[in-house]
VMD Tcl script that draws the C-alpha trace (Angstrom):
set ca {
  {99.99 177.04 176.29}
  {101.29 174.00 174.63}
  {102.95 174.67 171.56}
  {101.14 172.19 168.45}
  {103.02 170.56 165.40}
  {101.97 171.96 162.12}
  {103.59 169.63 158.91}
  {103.47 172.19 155.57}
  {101.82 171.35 152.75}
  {105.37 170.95 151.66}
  {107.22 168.84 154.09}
  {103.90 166.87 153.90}
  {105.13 166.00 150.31}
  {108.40 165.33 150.85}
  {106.93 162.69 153.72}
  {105.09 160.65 151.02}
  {108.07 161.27 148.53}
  {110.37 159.27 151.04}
  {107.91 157.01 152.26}
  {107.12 156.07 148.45}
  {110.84 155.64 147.64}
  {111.86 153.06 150.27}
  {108.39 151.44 149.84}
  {109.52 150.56 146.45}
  {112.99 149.96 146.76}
  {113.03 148.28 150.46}
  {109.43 147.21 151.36}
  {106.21 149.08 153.25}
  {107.71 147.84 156.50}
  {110.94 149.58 155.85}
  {109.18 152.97 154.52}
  {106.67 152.86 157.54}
  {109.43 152.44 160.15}
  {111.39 155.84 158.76}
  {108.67 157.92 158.34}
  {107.56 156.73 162.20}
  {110.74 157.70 163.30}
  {110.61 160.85 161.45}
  {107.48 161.56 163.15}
  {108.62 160.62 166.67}
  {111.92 162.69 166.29}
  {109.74 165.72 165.80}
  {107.75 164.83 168.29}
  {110.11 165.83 170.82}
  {110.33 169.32 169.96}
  {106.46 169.48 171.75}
  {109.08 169.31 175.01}
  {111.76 171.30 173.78}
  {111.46 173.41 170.73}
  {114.82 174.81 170.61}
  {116.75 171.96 170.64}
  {117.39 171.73 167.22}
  {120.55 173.57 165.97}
  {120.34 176.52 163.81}
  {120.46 175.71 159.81}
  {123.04 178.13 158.78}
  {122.24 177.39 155.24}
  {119.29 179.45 155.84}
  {120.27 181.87 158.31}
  {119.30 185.01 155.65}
  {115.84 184.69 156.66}
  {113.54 186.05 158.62}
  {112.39 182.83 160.51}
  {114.63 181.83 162.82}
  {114.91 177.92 161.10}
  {116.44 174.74 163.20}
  {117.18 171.42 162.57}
  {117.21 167.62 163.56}
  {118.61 164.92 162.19}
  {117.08 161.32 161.75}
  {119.27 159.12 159.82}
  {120.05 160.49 156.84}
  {117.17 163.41 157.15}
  {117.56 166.81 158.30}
  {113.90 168.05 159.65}
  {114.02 171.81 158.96}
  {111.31 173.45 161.56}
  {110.77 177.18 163.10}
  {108.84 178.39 166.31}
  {105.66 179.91 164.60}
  {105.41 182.23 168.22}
  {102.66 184.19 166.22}
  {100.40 180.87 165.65}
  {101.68 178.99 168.48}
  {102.76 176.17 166.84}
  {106.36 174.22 165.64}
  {106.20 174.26 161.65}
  {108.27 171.75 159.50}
  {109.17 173.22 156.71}
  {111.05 170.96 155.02}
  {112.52 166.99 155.46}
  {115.75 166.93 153.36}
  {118.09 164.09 152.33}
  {121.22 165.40 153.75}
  {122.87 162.88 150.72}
  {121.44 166.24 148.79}
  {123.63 168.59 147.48}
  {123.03 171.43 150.30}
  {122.86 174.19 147.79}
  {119.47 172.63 147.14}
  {118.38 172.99 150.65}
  {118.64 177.44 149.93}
  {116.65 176.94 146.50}
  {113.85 174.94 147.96}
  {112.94 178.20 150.60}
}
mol new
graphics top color blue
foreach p $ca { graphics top sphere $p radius 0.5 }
foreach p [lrange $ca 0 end-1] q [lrange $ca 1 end] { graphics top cylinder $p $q radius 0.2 }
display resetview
């Protein structure tokens, strides 16, 4: 069986937060184009869930969480076996201070 994409409530969030912040300092076209390519590089993990690397950062717990990069993003995601399903748990600005990446969990 296929596994699905699942976006948190959270990661959801920090979607719009991004999308919002280039809409108003670039333009809609600009926001819409990141958050499509966002989209498309998670996409890919229908195909090939493990690709991502492991985040280290957050390697303390229990879920065993990846990552891929888009731009300046890091898409934090884990294999939900249990639900069958890839969940994002998080899309962080890697111009973030990465102690902020633990503190968000």
């Amino acid at each position: 069986m296929d596994l699905i994409i699942y976006w948190t409530d959270f990661s959801k969030n920090e979607l719009k937060k991004i999308f919002n912040f280039y809409k108003k300092e670039a333009n809609q076209n600009v926001a819409k184009s990141l958050v499509i390519g966002i989209a498309n590089e998670v996409n890919k993990l229908k195909n090939h869930p493990k690709i991502g690397q492991q985040e280290e950062l957050l390697a303390s717990d229990i879920r065993d969480f990846r990552y891929l990069v888009f731009r300046n993003y890091k898409i934090i995601y884990w294999v939900n076996s249990a639900e069958n399903r890839i969940e994002i748990f998080d899309v962080f600005d890697t111009r973030r201070n990465p102690t902020k990446l633990v503190n968000r969990k």
